[in-house]
N, C-alpha and C positions, 0 to 999 in steps of 0.2 A: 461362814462368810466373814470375812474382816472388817470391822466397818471403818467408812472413811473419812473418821476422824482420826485416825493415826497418821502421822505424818509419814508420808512414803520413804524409803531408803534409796539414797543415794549410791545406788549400786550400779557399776560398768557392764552394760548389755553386748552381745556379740551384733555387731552391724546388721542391720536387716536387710535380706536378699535385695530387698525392691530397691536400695538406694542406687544400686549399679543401675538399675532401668531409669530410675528419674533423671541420671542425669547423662544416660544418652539421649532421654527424649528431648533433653534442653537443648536448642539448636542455637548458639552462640555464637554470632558473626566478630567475634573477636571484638421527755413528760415532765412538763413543765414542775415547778414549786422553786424550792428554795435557792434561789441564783445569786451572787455575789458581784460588788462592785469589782467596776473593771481593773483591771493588774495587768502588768508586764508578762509576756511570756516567760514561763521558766525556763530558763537556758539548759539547754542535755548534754551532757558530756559527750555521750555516744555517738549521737544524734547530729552533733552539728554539721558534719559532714553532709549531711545527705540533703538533696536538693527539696523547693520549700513545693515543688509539686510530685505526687505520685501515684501513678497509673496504676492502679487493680490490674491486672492479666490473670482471665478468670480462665476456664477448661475447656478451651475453642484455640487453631492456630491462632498464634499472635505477629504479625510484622510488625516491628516499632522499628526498623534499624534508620526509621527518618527524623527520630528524637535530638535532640539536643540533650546528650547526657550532662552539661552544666546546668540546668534548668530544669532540666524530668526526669525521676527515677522510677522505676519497674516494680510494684509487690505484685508476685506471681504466686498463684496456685500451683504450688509444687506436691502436697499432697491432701487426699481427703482420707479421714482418717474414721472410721465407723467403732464403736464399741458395740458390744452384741454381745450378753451374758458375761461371760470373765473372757471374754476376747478383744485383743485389739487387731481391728482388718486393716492394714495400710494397702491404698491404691495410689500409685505415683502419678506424676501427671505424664500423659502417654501423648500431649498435644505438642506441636512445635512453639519456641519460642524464640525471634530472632533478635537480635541485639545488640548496637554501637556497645562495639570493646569498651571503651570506660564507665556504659551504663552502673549507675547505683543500684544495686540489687534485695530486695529484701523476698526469702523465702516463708509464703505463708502456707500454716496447716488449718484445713477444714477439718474440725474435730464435729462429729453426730453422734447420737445415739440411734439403735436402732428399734424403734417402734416396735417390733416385731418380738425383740430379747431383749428387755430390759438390763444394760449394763451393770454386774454385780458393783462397779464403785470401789473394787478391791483395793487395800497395797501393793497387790501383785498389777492389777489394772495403771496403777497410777504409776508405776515402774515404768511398764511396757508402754505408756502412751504418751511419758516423760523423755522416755531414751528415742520416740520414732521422733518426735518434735526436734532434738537436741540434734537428731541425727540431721538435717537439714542443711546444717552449717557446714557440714564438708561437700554440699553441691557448690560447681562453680562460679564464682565473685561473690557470693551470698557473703555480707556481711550486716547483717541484719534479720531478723526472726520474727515471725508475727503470727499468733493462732486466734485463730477467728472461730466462736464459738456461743454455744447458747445456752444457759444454765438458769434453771430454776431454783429456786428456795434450798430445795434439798440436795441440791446438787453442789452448791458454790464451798463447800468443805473439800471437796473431793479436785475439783478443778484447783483452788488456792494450793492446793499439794501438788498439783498436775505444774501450776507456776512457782514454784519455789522450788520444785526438782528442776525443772528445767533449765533457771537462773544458775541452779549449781551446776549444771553439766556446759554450759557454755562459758567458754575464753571470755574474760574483761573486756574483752576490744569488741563482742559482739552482742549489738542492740538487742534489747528482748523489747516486744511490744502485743499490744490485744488491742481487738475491735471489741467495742464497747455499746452496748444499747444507752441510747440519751438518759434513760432512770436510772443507770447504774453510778452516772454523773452527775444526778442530783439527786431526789429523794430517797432513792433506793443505791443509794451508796455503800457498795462493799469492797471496791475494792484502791482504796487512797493507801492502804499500807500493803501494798503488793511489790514487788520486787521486781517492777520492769519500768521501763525508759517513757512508755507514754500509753494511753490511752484513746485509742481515734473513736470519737461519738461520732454515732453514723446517723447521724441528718437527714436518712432519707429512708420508704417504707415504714415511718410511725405510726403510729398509735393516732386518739385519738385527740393527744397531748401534743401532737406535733406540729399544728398553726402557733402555738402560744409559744412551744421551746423554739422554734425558727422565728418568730419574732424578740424572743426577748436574746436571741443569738446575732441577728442582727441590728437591734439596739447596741452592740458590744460586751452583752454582761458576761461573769464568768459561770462555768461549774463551777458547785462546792468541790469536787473531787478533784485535784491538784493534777493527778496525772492526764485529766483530760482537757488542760489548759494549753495544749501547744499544738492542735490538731483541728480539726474538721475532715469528716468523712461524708461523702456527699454522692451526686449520683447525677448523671448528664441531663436524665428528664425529668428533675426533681433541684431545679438552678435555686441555689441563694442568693439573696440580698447583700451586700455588704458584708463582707466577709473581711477581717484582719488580712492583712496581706502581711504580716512578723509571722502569722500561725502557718505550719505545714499542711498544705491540702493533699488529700486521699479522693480521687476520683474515681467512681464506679462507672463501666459504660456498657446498658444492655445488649448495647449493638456488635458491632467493632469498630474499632479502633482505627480513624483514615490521619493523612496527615491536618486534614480542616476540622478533625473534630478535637486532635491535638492544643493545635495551633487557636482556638476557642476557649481550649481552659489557661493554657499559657497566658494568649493577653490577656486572662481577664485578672491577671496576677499584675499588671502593668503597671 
């Protein structure tokens, strides 16, 4: 087994069957510690574009076509993506998604491992699960990337390879970005020299740290981790306090998605 500290090769994979299924399914209507004084958001090159709210569309039909694409953009589950021994499973998203033609779009990968087969971790792994990511960007409007993912101690060598292949197989013009656990943003910071556009801490389902990092978030302090200074990732039954309205919000909704429940995160951007 190769271990995954090699940096993976930047090697051209043959397209994967399932990308033609993904985007027929897309139905397009044409812990607390060391925090930092407050700073300015860092301005993104990529990024600016994209509007400063954005709706999760998780693997349930989605109607949004009553958005206001100047105001809210879309990160959808486009794929989940399983590792299992020296395998990579891609599942497309097989749900509907509808959507105002100018909606802003960002394609996210649900990357897991599988409990069952422990992920060899390969360079061959980290090839095949670099190129199904990368492959995302030729679904339609997607101009933006986002893998959503969870990594332990031993693992985070193997994923940093997993993002640094990635960054190289995508075009300059398109955003790379990762959900981020709140410790990854501060104490447990690994990834401030990563090669992507932002970092969204997700504010909601924490630990046991998580009254103290929502307070000292809505105090206005910063992460130390710089790329997680331009975001808030949040969740409808889990509402913050005083939130930057300069920062891009990332909202989660257990439920679905109505135009009242829209129209609730919008004003509260007001």
């Amino acid at each position: 087994m190769t271990s995954p500290n090699q940096f993976c090769k930047v090697l051209a994979l043959a397209a994967v069957a399932t990308l033609l299924l993904a985007s027929l399914a897309l139905a397009f209507t044409k812990a607390r510690t060391r925090y930092g004084k407050p700073t300015r958001a860092t301005t993104l090159t990529r990024s600016d574009r994209m509007p400063r709210v954005i709706l999760w569309a998780w693997e349930r039909p989605v109607d949004l076509r009553f958005i206001n694409p100047r105001e809210t953009g879309v990160a959808f589950l486009a794929r989940t993506i399983q590792l299992r021994a020296n395998q990579v499973v891609v599942r497309p998203r097989l749900q509907p998604l509808d959507l105002p033609e100018a909606t802003s779009v960002i394609a996210v990968a649900r990357v897991e491992s599988d409990p069952g087969f422990n992920p060899d971790l390969s360079t061959q792994e980290c090839e095949q699960l670099a190129a199904a990511i990368a492959e995302m960007a030729r679904l339609p409007n997607v101009s933006s990337i986002q893998i959503d993912f969870d990594a332990t101690r031993s693992e985070r060598t193997f994923y940093r390879d997993v993002i640094l292949a990635v960054r190289g197989r995508l075009p300059a013009s398109v955003e790379l970005s990762i959900t981020a656990l709140a410790s990854w943003c501060s104490d447990d910071n690994w990834i401030s020299d990563l090669p992507i556009d932002e970092a969204v801490p997700m504010l909601f389902r924490m630990g046991p740290d998580g009254r103290q990092i929502r307070n000292r978030v809505a105090a206005g302090e910063e992460f130390p981790a710089e790329p997680c200074r331009n975001s808030y990732g949040i969740s409808t039954d889990e509402p913050l306090r005083n939130l930057s309205a300069a920062k891009r919000l990332y909202v989660f909704n257990p439920g679905a998605w109505t135009e009242s429940s829209v129209r609730a995160v919008t004003d509260s951007r007001k």
